[in-house]
C-alpha positions, 0 to 999 in steps of 0.5 A, spaced: 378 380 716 371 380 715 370 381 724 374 389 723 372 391 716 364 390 717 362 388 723 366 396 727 367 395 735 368 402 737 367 401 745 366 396 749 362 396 756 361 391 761 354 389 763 350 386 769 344 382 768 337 384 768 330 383 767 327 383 761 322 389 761 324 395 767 318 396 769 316 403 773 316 403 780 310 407 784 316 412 786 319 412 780 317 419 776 318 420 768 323 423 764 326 427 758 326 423 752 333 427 752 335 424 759 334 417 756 340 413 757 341 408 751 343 402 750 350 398 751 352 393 745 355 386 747 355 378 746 357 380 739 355 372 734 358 373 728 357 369 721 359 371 714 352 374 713 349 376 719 350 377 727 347 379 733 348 383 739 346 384 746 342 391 747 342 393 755 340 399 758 345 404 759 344 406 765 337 409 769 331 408 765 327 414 763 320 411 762 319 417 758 313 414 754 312 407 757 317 402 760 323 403 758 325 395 756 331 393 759 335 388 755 333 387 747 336 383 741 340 385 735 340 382 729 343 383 722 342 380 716 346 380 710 339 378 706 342 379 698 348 383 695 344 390 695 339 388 701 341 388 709 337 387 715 337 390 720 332 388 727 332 391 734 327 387 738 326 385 745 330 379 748 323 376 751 320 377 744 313 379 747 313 386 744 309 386 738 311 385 731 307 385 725 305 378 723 308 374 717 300 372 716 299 379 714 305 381 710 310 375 708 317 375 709 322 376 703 328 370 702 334 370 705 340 369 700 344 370 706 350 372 703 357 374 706 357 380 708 364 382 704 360 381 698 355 386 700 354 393 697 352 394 704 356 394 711 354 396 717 357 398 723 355 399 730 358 404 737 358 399 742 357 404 748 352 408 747 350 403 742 349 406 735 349 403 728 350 406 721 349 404 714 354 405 708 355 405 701 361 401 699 362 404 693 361 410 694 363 411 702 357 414 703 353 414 710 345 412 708 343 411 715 346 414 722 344 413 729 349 416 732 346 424 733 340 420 739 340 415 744 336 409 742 329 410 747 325 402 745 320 403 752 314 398 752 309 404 747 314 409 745 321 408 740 325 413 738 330 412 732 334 417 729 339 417 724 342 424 721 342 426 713 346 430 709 343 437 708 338 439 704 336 432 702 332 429 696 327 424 699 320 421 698 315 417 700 313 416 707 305 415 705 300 417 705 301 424 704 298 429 700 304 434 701 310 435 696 312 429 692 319 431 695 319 431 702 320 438 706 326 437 710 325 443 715 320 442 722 316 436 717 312 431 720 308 424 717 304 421 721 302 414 719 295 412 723 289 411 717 284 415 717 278 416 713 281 423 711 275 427 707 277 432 702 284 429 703 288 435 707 295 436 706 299 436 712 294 431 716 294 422 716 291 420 710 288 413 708 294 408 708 301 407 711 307 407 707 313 407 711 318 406 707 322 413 703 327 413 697 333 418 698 336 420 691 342 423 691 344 424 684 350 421 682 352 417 688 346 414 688 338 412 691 337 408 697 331 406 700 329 405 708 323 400 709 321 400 717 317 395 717 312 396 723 305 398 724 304 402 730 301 409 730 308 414 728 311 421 727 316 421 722 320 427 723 325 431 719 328 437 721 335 440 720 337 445 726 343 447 730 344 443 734 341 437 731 344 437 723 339 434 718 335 429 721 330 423 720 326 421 726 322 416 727 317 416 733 313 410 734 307 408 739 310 401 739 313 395 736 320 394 734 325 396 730 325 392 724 329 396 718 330 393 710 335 397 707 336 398 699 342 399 695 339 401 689 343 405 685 338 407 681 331 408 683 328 404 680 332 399 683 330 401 689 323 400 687 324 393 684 328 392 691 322 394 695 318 390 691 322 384 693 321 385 700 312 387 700 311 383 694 310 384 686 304 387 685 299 382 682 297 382 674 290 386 673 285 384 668 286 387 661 279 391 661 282 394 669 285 398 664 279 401 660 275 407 663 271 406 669 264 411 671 261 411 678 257 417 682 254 416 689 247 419 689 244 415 683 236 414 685 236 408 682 237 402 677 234 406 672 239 412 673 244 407 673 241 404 666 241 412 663 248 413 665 251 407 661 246 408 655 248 416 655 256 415 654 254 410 648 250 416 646 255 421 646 260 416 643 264 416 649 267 409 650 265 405 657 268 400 660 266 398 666 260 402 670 260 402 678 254 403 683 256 406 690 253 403 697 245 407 693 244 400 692 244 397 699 237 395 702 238 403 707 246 401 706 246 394 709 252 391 706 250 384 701 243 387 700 239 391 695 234 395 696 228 392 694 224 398 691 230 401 688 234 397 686 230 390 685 233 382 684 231 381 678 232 388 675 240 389 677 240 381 674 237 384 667 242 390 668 248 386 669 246 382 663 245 387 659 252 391 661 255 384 660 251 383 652 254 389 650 261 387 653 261 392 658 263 390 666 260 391 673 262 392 680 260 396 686 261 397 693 262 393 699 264 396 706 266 392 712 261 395 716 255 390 718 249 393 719 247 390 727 241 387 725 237 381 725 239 380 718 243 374 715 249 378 714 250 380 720 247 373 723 252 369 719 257 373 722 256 373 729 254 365 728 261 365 725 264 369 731 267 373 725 266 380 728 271 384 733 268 383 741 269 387 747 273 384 752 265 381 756 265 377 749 260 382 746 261 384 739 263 391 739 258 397 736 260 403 732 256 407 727 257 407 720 253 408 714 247 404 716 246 406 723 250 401 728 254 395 725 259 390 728 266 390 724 269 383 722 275 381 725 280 379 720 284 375 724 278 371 726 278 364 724 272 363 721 272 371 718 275 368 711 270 362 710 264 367 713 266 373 708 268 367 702 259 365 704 256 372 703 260 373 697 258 367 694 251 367 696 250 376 694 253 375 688 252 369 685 252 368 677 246 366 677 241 367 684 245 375 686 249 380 683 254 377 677 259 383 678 265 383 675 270 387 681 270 389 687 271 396 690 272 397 697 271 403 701 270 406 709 276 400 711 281 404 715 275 402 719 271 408 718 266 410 724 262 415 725 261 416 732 266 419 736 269 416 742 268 413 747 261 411 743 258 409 748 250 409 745 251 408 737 244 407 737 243 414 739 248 417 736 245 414 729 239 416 731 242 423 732 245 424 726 241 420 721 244 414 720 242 410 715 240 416 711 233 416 708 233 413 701 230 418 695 223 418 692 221 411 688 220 412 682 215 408 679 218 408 672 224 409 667 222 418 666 228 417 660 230 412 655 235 408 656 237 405 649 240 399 649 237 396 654 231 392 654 223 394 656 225 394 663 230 400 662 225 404 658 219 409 660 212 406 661 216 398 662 214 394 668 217 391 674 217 384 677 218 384 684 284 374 751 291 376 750 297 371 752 304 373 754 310 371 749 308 370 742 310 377 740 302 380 742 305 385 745 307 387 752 302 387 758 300 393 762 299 398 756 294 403 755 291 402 749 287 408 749 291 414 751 297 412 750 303 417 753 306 420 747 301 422 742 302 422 734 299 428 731 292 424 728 287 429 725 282 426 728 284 426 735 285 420 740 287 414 737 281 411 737 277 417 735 272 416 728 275 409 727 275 403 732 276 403 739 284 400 739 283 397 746 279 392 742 282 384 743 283 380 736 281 373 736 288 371 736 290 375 741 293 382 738 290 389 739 287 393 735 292 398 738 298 395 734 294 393 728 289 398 726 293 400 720 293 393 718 285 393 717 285 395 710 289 390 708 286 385 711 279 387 709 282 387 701 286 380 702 279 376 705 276 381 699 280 378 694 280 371 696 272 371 697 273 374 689 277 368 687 272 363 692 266 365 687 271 366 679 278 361 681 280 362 673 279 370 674 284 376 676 281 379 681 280 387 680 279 389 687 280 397 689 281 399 696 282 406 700 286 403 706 292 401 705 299 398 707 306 396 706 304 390 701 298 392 699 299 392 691 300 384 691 293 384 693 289 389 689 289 396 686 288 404 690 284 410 688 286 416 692 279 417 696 275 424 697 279 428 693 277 436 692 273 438 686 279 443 686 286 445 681 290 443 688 286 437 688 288 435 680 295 437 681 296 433 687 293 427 684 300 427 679 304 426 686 299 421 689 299 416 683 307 416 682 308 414 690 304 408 690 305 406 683 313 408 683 315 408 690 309 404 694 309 398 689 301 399 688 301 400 681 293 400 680 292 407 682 289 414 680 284 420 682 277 421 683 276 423 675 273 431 676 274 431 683 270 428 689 266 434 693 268 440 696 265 444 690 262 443 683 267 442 678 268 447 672 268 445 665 275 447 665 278 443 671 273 437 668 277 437 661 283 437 663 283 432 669 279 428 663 285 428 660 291 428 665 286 421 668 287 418 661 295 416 664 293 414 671 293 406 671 286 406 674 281 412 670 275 413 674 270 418 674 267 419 681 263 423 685 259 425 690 252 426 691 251 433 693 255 437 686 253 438 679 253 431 677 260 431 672 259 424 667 264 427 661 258 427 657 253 433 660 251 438 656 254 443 660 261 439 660 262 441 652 270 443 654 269 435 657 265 431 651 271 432 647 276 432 651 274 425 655 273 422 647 281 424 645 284 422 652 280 415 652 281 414 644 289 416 645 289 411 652 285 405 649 291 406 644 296 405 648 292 400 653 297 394 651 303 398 652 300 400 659 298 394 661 305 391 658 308 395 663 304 393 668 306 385 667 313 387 668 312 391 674 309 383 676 315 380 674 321 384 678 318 391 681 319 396 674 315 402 676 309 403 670 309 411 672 316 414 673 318 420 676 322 424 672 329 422 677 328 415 675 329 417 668 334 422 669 337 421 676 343 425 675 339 431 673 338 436 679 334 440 675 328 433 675 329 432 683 323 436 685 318 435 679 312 433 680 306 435 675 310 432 670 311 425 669 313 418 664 307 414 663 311 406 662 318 409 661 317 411 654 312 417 654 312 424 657 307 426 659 306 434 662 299 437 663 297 442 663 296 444 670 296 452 672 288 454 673 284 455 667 290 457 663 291 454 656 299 454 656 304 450 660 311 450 663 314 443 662 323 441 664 326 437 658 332 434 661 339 433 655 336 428 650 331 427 644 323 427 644 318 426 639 311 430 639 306 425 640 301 429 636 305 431 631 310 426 630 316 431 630 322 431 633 324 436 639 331 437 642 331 438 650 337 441 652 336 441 660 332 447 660 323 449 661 319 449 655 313 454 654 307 452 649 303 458 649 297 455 647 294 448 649 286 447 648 283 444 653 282 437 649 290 436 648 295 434 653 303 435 651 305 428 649 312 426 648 315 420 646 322 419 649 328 417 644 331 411 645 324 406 646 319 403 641 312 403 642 306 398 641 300 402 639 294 399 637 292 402 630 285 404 632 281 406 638 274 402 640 268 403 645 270 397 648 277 394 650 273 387 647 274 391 641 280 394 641 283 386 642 280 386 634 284 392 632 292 390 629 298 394 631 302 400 630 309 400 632 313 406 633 321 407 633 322 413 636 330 413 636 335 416 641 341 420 640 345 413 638 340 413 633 338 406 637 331 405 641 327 398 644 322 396 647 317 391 649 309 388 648 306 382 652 300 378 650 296 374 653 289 374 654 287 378 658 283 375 664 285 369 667 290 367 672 294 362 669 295 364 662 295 358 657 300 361 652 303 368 653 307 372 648 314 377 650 316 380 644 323 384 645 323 391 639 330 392 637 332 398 631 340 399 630 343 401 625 337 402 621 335 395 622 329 393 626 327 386 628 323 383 633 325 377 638 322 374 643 317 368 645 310 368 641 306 363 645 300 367 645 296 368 638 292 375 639 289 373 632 291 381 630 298 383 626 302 389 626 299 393 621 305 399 620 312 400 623 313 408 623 320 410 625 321 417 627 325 423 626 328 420 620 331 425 615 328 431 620 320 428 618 318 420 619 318 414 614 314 407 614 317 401 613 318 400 606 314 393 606 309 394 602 304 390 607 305 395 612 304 402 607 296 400 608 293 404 612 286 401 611 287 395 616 283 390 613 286 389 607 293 390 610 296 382 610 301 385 616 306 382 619 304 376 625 306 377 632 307 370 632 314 369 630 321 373 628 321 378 624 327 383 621 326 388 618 330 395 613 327 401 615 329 407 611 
């Protein structure tokens, strides 16, 4: 029956009541969290999909960390077949919990627990509770090695792991891909994080892992909470392997996922945070910023100098240089004039190009109209005497919105309007946001940030004016050229948190690489308008920041996808908007780390619009070498940026002390751009149900051990191997070829894997080994272009690369490329058996292009084109070519 095969009364015990929080009395002293009595379980309810319990403390509270709370609620819910609940809170509801506001709740199905692949058991006293495969036996959670400490700011929740354990994520890290599980902390508080050290709290905050165990399956953890943490592994003696959750609040809120595979873990998390959101088709092509430009002149240049170099640009960006001393929605008036930055935005947008630039969320404290206009809408965080709040950034003191407030969206929503209105502002095209963890520069406790920023030179002096243009820029109009001219409360209940806390320094202290809590970020005893604290919030205000961001986006193009890229980040963000990896190093370490990176946000944290700093932000001028090679390793990130600071050899590919760099960017941009429609396929299924666009090499091959722990190799889509090279100024390469078939991307030609490494002794440093995957069907286009305007023009080349049956598929969606809602779409489904191709599908979308050739490889040892004599024409246009508009089969021999 359904009572003892799920739902497991080991022991049972007798309560007395209590009161709903065990506060500490003056003559109580604390304890060792290793004295903590834990709690006992009772007033078991039980349903078909779901059941909740009484938690009382066990015995003598040890008000360790905070106040032991006496009396808390389980609750657990069957949600779907391959999902459980599983939520620990206090019985009064006060404690803290991160709002359905800010990260909605999934659906429940409520299925009967009996039809679970899940089931949960629990010890009555001291309560514990463990997670199980059904299929398999397997024990995925167990909390039975530590008591439960839930106190008023401090959890502690540990389950045991088999030894040596295959787990990942735990974000944002730049540690190994797969985690070490020996004396290994992740602390989750974000942190403007330069040169973004190994070891250290980074950006964004990532609680959720994946533990894959081979052939008996992945499963993922998702802890649903925003409060600062330490997560720690270890396996000692007296403990076993372990996993530990350290909390500085909130409550337990657990989403466990079945899996089996890891890419159903994937697809299931997404369920949970939300599918990312469908970026515009030009996203997709290459992006060039650099912080330090002198003005809109040198921006010009840079645009004009890639034409020059016949390097294709997509999409230039222009950093805070812009601002009025870096007061955000304002130009500098000498620098970067109105009328100036209208006829560059025109200019770019006649050459079908795009524009974006920076917006922070710091305003400047200044009698100015953004930061009027806030105050006026009560937009910003205040102290508790109902002043705004002050910190220090880039212009000097500043206020910070409220992303709670009522009135921030609409205010925000104005800015946005007026600044960058079509026709009066600066028409840009996207948005990048920066400093949002929030980022202040002046330590705690900030007592005088007009000070601080006078003392440490905030805002920074802007460069010379230049009266003129000193280099042409071609393409642009006379304006652009040398000798142009120039015009000029807190309440009780309602999960706010409970009373009495010490926001500041708190009793147990997560490992912050900045130090206190509130240290170079915001005071976390700051009280948001709708009651919350900053202490519980703070790892939410990236997120927050990008939503109204996005929002205020839509407010001025409602037709149009939004590309907004962002630094901070949590749980949910990719439903919102896209990631860059922050203030990378110009570094080999720096370049190899950024494989890792991408593949967690893009297969693991569902944030699938990520890449690096192109060539490497700061620390050090980067190497003609390292720039070529990241040149192409960037070519097969979802988002392909090249960015840098203002204190290093500027690193735009078409330098002419970057010869190694000029040709490789224009390989690795022409070989993207052909694969720009299989990418941003890949990038629409991942919308639809969660399919990771990057793939770890597990996720391909999860039986394979020997994949288990690579990370500097990885699958673009699921279809292309891509393995860089990634040993320092080396020109050869190691790489795994797990048991199956490829195809050589550049030759063509057939290789077998046999689950062993690979050494190519030669890689130039403008090549990058490729490899088709047997068993899958590529669209290509047939030809590169300068703009992925002009790449929409170019017909198609689809290519079969068969597996060792001898069968392969695939997929191309088609739409047009930029609006939220697409008036006609095509899916088109590729199938090659038995020596048949067809294509099957929907054909909605007309691209106004063809399949110019279908390519089968590896038959007879070498390749064939269909034998249609339309497809043999490799001069497209006089190719009558197959429609994308209908069915067609075809004999390929």
């Amino acid at each position: 029956m359904l009572a003892s095969t799920v739902f497991t009364l080991i022991a049972s015990a007798s309560f007395s009541s209590c009161t709903a929080i065990a506060r500490r009395a003056n003559n109580t002293t604390s304890s060792s969290i290793d004295s903590c009595p834990g709690y006992t379980a009772s007033n078991v309810v039980q349903s078909g999909s779901s059941f909740t319990a009484d938690l009382n403390l066990a015995g003598p509270a040890c008000n360790t960390y905070g106040t032991d709370v006496q009396n808390l609620t389980l609750s657990v819910d069957y949600q779907t077949a391959q999902r459980l609940h599983v939520q620990i809170y206090d019985q009064a509801e006060q404690v803290y919990q991160v709002p359905d506001s800010v990260l909605p709740r999934p659906n429940s199905s409520n299925v009967d627990a009996n039809s679970s692949e899940l089931s949960f058991t629990y010890t009555t006293n001291p309560f514990s509770f463990a997670v199980t495969r059904k299929s398999s036996g397997d024990v995925l959670f167990n909390t039975s090695g530590a008591a439960l400490v839930f106190e008023s700011q401090y959890l502690r929740l540990r389950t045991q792991l088999p030894d040596s354990p295959h787990l990942y994520g735990l974000g944002e890290h730049t540690d190994p891909f797969q985690l070490n599980a020996t004396n290994y902390t992740r602390t989750l508080w974000s942190r403007d994080a330069y040169t973004i050290p190994s070891g250290t709290n980074l950006y964004g905050n990532h609680p959720v892992y994946f533990d894959h165990r081979g052939g008996s399956g992945t499963h993922g953890v998702f802890l649903l909470n925003s409060n600062g943490m330490d997560i720690k592994i270890n396996n000692t003696a007296e403990t076993g392997q372990y996993l530990e959750y350290n909390i500085l609040g909130g409550i337990v809120d657990l989403y466990f996922l079945a899996g089996p595979s890891p890419t159903q873990v994937s697809q299931q998390y997404a369920q949970v945070v939300g599918l990312p959101v469908m970026m515009p088709y030009w996203g997709f092509g290459f992006h060039q910023c650099r912080y330090g430009m002198q003005d809109v002149w040198e921006v010009s240049e840079v645009v004009a100098n890639y034409s020059q170099a016949n390097i294709p640009l997509e999409t230039m960006w222009t950093d805070i240089d812009y601002m009025d001393y870096r007061k955000v929605f304002t130009l500098d008036p000498d620098r970067f004039p109105l009328n100036l930055m209208q006829e560059l935005v025109s200019t770019i947008h006649s050459r079908q190009q795009h524009y974006i630039v920076m917006v922070d969320p710091a305003v400047a404290y200044y009698n100015y109209t953004a930061f009027n206009n806030g105050a006026s809408a009560n937009a910003f965080l205040k102290f508790s005497n109902g002043s705004i709040y002050e910190g220090v950034v880039w212009p000097g003191p500043t206020a910070f919105p409220d992303w709670f407030a009522p009135g921030t969206q609409d205010y925000w929503n104005g800015e946005f309007a007026s600044f960058f209105d079509a026709t009066n502002g600066v028409d840009i095209d996207a948005l990048w946001i920066d400093m949002n963890e929030a980022s202040n520069f002046c330590h705690y406790p900030c007592s005088d940030p007009q000070g601080y920023a006078n003392s440490n030179g905030d805002p920074p002096q802007p460069p010379p004016v230049r009266p003129s243009p000193p280099y042409p820029a071609p393409g642009f109009p006379a304006n652009f050229q040398p000798n142009g001219t120039i015009s000029k409360r807190q309440a009780g209940g309602d999960m706010l948190g409970l009373p009495g806390r010490d926001f500041i320094n708190p009793p147990y202290q997560i490992g912050d690489a900045a130090g206190s809590i509130s240290n170079l970020t915001l005071n976390t005893d700051l009280i948001h308008a709708n009651g919350l604290a900053e202490y519980d919030t703070h790892n939410l205000y990236g997120t927050m920041m990008s939503v109204v961001s996005r929002n205020a986006m839509l407010n001025r193009r409602p037709a149009d996808r939004p590309l907004v890229i962002t630094r901070s980040t949590f749980a949910g963000a990719g439903a919102h908007v896209g990631h860059w990896l922050g203030d990378n190093p110009a570094t080999w370490d720096g370049y190899r780390i950024s494989i890792a990176e991408q593949l967690e946000f893009a297969a693991l944290f569902q944030v699938p619009m990520v890449g690096s700093d192109v060539c490497g932000y700061t620390a050090y001028d980067t190497s003609d070498q390292l720039c070529a090679r990241w040149s192409m390793l960037g070519a097969f990130s979802p988002f392909y940026r090249d960015h840098q600071d203002n204190e290093h050899l500027a690193h735009e590919f078409y330098r002419s002390y970057l010869p190694m760099t000029n040709n490789a960017s224009r390989i690795a941009i022409n070989t993207r751009y052909l694969l720009l429609d299989y990418i941003y396929t890949a990038l629409y299924q991942q919308t639809q149900d969660g399919t990771p666009l990057l793939n770890p090499m597990f996720f391909i091959y999860p039986n394979d051990t020997n994949t288990f722990p690579l990370q500097l190799q990885f699958f673009f889509g699921n279809a292309l191997l891509i393995a860089p090279v990634t040993d320092d100024n080396s020109t050869s390469v190691t790489y795994y070829l797990p048991d199956d078939i490829y195809y050589d991307w550049w030759t063509r030609e057939p290789v077998r894997g046999n689950g062993s490494y690979v050494t190519e002794g030669y890689v130039g440093f403008d090549g990058i080994p490729i490899f088709y995957r047997g068993g899958t069907i590529i669209p290509q286009r047939i030809n590169s272009a300068n703009t992925t305007a002009e790449l929409r023009k170019q017909d198609f080349e689809i290519v079969v690369a068969p597996g060792l049956d001898d069968s392969a598929s695939g997929t191309l969606y088609l739409d047009e490329g930029n609006a939220i809602d697409q008036p006609q779409t095509s899916n088109i489904d590729f199938s090659y058996e038995g020596g048949v191709f067809k294509m099957t599908g929907s054909f909605g979308y007309d691209p106004g292009v063809s399949i110019a050739k279908i390519t089968l490889l590896g038959s007879g040892g070498g390749n064939s084109t269909s034998t249609n004599t339309s497809l043999t024409v490799q001069n497209k246009e006089e190719s009558k070519g197959i429609s994308l508009t209908a069915e067609y089969t075809t004999t390929l021999a």
